[in-house]
C-alpha positions in Angstrom: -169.7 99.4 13.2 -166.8 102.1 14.3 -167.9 105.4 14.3 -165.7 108.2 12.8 -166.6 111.5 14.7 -166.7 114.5 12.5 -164.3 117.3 13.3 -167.4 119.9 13.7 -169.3 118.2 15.6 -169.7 117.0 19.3 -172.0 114.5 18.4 -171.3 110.8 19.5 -173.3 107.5 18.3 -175.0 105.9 20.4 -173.2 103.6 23.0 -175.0 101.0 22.8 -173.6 101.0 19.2 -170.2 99.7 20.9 -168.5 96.9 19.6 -167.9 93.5 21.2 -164.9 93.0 20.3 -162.8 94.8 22.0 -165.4 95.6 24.4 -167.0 98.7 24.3 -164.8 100.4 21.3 -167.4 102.6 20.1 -165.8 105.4 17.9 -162.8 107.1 16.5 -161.1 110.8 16.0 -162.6 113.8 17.5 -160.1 115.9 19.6 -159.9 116.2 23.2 -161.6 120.0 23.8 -163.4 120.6 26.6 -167.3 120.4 25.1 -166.6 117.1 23.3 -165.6 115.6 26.8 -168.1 116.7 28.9 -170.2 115.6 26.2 -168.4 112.2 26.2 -169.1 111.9 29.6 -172.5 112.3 29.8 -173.1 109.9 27.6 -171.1 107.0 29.2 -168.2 107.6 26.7 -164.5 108.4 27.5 -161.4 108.3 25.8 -158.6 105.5 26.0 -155.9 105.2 23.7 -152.1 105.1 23.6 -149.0 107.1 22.2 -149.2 106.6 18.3 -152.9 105.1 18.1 -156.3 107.7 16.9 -158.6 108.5 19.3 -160.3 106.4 20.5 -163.9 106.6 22.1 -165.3 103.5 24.8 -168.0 102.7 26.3 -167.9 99.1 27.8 -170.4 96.1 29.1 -170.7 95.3 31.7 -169.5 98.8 33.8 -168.0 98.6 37.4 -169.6 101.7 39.6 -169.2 101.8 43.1 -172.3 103.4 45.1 -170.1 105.7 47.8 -172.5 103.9 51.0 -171.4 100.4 49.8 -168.1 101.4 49.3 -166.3 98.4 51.4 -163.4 99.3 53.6 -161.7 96.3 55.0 -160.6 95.6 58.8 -156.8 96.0 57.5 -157.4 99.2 55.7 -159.3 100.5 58.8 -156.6 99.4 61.3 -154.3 101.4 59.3 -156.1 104.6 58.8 -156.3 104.4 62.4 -152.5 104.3 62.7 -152.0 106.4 59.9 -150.5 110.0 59.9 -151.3 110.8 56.2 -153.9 113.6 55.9 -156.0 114.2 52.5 -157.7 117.4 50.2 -159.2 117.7 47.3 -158.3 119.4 44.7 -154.9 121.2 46.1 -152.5 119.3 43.8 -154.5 118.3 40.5 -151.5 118.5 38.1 -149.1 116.7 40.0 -151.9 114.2 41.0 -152.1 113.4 37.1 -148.5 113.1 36.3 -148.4 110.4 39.5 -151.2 108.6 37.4 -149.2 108.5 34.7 -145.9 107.7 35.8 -147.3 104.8 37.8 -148.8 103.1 34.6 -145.9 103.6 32.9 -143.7 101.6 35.6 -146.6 98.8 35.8 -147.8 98.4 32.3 -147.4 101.0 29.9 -149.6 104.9 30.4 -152.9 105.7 28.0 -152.1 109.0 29.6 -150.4 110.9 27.1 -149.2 114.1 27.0 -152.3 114.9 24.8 -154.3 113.5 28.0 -153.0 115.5 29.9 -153.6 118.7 28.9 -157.0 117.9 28.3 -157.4 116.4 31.8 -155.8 120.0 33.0 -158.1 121.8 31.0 -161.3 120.0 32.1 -159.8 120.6 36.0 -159.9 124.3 34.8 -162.8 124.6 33.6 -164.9 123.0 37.0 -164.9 119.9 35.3 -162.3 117.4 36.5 -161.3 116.8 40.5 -158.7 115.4 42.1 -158.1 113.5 45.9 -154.6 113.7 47.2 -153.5 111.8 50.3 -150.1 113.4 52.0 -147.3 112.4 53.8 -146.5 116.0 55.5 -145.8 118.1 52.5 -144.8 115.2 50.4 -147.9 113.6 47.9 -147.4 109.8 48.3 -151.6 108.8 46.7 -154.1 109.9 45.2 -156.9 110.1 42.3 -158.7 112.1 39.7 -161.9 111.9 37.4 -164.3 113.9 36.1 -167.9 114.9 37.8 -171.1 114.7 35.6 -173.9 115.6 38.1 -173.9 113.9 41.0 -171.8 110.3 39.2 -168.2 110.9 39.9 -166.3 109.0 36.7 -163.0 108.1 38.0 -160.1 107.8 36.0 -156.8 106.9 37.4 -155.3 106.4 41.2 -151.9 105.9 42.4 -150.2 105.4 45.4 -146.6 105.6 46.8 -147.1 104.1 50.0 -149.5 100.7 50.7 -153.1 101.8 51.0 -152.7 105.8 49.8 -155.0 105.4 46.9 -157.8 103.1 49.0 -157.3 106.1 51.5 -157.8 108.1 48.7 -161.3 106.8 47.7 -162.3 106.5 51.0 -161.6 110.6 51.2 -164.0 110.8 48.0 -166.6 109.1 49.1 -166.4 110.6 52.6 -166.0 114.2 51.4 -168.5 114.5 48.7 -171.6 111.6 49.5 -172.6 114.3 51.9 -172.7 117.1 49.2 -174.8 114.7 47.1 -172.4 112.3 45.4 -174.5 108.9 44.2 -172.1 107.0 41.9 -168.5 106.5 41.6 -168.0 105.2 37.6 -165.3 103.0 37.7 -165.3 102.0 34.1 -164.0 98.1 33.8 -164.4 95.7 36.1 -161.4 94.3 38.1 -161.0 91.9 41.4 -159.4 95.0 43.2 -162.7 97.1 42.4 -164.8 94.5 43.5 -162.8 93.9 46.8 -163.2 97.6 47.2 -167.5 97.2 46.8 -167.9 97.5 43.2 -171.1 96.2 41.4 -171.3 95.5 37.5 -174.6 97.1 35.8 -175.0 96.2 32.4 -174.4 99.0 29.9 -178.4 100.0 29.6 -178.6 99.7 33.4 -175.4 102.5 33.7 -176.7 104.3 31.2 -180.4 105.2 32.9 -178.7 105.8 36.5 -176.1 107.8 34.7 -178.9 110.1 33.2 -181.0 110.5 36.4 -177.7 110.7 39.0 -176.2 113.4 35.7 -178.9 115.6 36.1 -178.4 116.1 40.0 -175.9 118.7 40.8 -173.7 118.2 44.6 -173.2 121.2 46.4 -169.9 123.2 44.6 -168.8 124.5 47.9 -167.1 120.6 48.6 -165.4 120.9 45.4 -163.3 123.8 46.8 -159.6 123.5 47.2 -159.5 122.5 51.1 -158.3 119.4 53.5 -160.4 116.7 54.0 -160.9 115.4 57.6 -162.0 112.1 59.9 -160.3 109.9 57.5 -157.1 109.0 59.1 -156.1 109.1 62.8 
């Protein structure tokens, strides 16, 4: 049954309330302030929904997560890091990182990032909550990602790339900038072939749910999340 979320509350239902059918649909209304999505996230829940449709609240089964020491990088993609002159950071561009995001999907397939999204996604960035990767081509961004951090379970939310390989680069920087400041799990919501090329597992929703409760309550050292470059990834 679809959940209606009341306006004073930051309460969700249970996820494993979700529907089948569409998978993981699991509420509806709300607003996108700040609380209700960290509280969102903490629970497994996020927000996907487009131009003209009510919020709408997920939380799917099975759910692709990608542990950053399994994450898989191919002998192509390593060739070309090798040869590669782009350079990355984190969190220097996490604006213009979003609006990338969403110009992309809107070429490819339509954007669930509305402008509503994207203040909220700004607002969470403000407030310590959302990160970005960028990947650089001298001054010019050409890749990167963003998502938001619960813990020590990075829930990613949209990549982009304006040169082959910039976003892979890109989660190769996350998982090679912040596994050593305590990162465990990369949440990649739905599963997809290009996930799974990348080292992506499916857990069953109760599965994700436990790991993201024990990974949630472990914080990573704040100091990586610090506007700065990130190094050793590409020649």
């Amino acid at each position: 049954m679809l959940v209606g979320l009341h306006p004073d509350s930051y309460e969700f239902p249970d996820p494993q309330q979700a529907l089948h059918e569409p998978n993981g649909l699991l509420a509806v209304g709300g607003d996108l302030s700040v609380p209700r999505l960290v509280e969102a996230y903490r629970h497994g829940i996020f927000p996907w929904f487009s131009d003209g449709d009510p919020l709408l609240w997920w939380s799917p089964d099975p759910r692709a997560v990608i542990y950053p020491e399994q994450l898989h990088i191919g002998r192509s993609l390593r060739k070309a890091m090798r040869k590669s002159h782009l350079h990355c950071t984190i969190n220097n561009a996490f604006e213009e990182v979003i609006s990338a995001c969403s110009e992309q999907r809107a070429e490819l397939e339509g954007t669930w990032i509305t402008d509503d999204m994207y203040e909220a996604y700004c607002d969470l960035h403000q407030a310590g909550h959302a990160h970005s990767i960028e990947v650089w081509d001298n001054e010019r961004l050409v890749g990167g990602l963003y998502g938001v951090l619960n813990g020590s379970v990075f829930c990613g939310e949209s990549m982009f790339h304006k040169v082959t390989n910039a976003s892979k680069i890109a989660l190769v920087a996350l998982c090679h900038h912040l596994q050593p400041a305590g990162l465990k799990l990369i949440d990649c919501q739905m599963p997809t072939p290009h996930l799974e090329s990348l080292g992506a597992t499916s857990l069953s929703r109760s599965e994700f749910l436990k790991q993201l409760k024990r990974f949630g309550e472990a914080q990573i050292d704040t100091d990586f999340l610090l506007a700065q470059p990130i190094s050793g990834i590409c020649a």
